[in-house]
N, C-alpha and C positions, 0 to 999 in steps of 0.2 A: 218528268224527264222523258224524252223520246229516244228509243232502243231503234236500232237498225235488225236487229234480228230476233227481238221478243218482246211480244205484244201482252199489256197488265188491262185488265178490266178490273174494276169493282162493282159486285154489286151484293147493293148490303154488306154484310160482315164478311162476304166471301171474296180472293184477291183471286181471279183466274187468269193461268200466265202461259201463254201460247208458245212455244218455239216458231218461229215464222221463217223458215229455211224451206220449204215446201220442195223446192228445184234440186234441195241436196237430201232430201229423206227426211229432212231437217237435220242433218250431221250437226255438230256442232265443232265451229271453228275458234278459235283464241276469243274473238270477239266475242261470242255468243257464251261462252263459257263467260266472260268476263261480265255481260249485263244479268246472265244470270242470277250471277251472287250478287250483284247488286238489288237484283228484286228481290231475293230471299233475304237478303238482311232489312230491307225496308218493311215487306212482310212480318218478319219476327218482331221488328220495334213500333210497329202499328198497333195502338191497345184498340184502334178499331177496327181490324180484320181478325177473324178467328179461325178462318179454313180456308186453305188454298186447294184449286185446284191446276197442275197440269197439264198438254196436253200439247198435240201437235198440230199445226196446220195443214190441210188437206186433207183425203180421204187416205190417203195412203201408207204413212208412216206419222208415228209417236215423235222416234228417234232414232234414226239407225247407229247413234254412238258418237265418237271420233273422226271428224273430217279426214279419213285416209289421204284425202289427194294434197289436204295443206301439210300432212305429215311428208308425205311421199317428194313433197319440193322445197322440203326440210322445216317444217315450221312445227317438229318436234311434238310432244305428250303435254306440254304443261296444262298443268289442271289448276284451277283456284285454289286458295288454301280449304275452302269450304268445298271441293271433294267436286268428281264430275256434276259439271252443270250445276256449281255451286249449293252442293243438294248431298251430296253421299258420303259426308266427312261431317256435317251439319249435325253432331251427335247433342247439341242442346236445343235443339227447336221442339219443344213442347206441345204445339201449336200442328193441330194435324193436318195432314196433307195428302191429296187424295189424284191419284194417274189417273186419268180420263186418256185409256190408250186405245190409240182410234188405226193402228195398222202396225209395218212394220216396227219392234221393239230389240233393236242389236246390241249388242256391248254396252257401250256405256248407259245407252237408251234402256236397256232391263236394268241396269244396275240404278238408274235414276227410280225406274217402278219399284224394285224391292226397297229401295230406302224412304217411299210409302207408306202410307199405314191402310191405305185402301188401295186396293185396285179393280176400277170396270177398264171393261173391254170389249171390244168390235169382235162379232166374227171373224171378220177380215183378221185379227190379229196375229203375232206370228213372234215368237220369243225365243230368242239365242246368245247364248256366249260366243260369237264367235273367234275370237280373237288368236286361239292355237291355229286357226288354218289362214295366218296373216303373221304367225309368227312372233304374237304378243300373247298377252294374259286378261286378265279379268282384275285389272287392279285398284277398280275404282268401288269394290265391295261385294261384286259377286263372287269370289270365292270364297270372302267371310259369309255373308248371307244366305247364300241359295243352298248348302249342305242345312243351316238352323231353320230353312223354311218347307225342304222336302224331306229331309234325311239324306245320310252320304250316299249309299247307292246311286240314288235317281240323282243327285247334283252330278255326281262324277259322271254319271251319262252322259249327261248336257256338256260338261265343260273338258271333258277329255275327247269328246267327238266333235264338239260344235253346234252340233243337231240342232237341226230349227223347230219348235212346240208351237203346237197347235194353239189357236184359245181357246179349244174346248179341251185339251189333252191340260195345258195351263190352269184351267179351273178343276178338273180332276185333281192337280199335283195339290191342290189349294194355293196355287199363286196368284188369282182372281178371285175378288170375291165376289163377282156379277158379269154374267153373256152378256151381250145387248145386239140385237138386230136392227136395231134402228140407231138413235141420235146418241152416240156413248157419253157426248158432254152435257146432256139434259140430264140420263142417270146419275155422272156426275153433282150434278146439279141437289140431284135428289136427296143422295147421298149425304153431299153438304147441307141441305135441310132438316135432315136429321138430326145431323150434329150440333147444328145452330139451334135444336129446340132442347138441346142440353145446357149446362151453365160450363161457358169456357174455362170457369175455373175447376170444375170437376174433370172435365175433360182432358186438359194437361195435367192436372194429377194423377189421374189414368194410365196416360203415356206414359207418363215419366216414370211412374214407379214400375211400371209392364217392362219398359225396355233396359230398366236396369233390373230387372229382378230376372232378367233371362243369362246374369253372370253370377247369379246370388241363388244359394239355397232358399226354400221354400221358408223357412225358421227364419235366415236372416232379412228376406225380402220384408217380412211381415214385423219383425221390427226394426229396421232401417227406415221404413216408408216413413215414417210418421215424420224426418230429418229432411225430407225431400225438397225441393224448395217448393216447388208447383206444389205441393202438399200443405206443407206448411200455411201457403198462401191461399189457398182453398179453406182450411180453416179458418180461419182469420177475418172470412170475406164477407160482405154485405150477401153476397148469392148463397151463400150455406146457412143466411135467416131465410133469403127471400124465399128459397128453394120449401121450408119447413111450413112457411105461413101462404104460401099459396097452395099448398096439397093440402094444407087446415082448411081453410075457406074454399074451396074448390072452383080457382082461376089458374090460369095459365101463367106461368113463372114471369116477370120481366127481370131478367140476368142483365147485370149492370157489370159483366167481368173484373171484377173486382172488390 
């Protein structure tokens, strides 16, 4: 299918998904929001992709958010059901996902990075709620997120002043897990390598049980997990032999996810 505003690559098991708005920060307009969610649901039902990555077109911006000017000539907030940029409401995608953020990161644009599970990023980076000094809010997740990912002090910093963070002040907060000076979508890259030399089914059972155990006691996380579904399906799987009999015999896993 052909996107007017967001470009899908695959290679190998990895889906990399461009915003291609370059002229507008890559804002995202009704449309862009709407091909979005469409590439993340085809992503999620793909048993052949297993990591997405991200990312923006041009050297200059990830995302700066919300088309301001399509709101500003009335074409309103709607968001997908599946959350800004069909991505931050997305509370079942098991399947990790990783910002390759290459410049400016605003409103909705950070809020698409925290509902990440990884994030690199450019020097050049530049990460803000700005939405109070526009008159709006943070409602597509950074005000649930950004207090559980730095503690309330330093979120209310950010989101009661607007203040723009550095990428290096950003990897201090731990909201980056990697600088990069050079190609941030090759670290990408690498990143997803990693993950790919894991067994996909281990890996959303990871997630899954990680990001629900962050509303659950440490007592119940630990016996709920085992009910999970990615759990459950991890057990169950050809990869939880392969995984055993090739650290016996000493080769490298071939994950059949599933």
């Amino acid at each position: 299918m052909t996107h007017e505003y967001v470009k899908v690559d695959r290679e190998g098991r990895c889906t990399i998904i461009t915003i291609n708005r370059p002229e507008a920060h890559n804002a995202l307009n009704a449309a862009c929001h709407t091909e979005l969610e469409s590439v993340f649901d085809k992503f999620a039902l793909d048993d052949e992709q297993w990591v997405a990555i991200i990312t923006g077109a041009g050297g200059k911006a990830f995302c700066a958010g919300h088309d301001l000017k399509q709101q500003a000539a009335g074409g309103g907030l709607t968001t997908p059901a599946k959350g800004f940029g069909g991505l931050t409401n997305r509370f079942d995608l098991a399947k990790p996902v990783i910002a390759a953020v290459n410049g400016v990161a605003m409103g909705g644009g950070f809020e698409i990075a925290l509902a990440c599970d990884i994030v690199v990023a450019s020097e050049n980076a530049v990460f803000a709620l700005p939405e109070p000094r526009v008159g709006l809010a943070a409602l597509a997740g950074g005000i649930q997120r950004l207090p559980r990912e730095i503690g309330l002090k330093r979120a209310m910093g950010m989101m009661l002043t607007g203040r723009r963070v550095s990428a290096e002040e950003a990897f201090s907060l731990g909201l980056v897990n990697e600088l990069v000076s050079g190609d941030v979508l090759a670290a990408a890259r690498r990143w997803a390598d990693e993950i790919l030399a894991c067994s996909p089914m281990s890996v959303r059972a990871t997630k899954e049980a990680v990001l629900r155990g962050l509303s659950r006691s440490v007592s119940e996380g630990l016996s709920e997990e085992w009910e999970y579904p990615s759990m459950r399906a991890m057990l169950a799987s050809a990869d939880a032999i392969e995984g055993p009999q090739a650290f016996a015999t000493k080769r490298k896993p071939n994950w059949k996810g599933r």
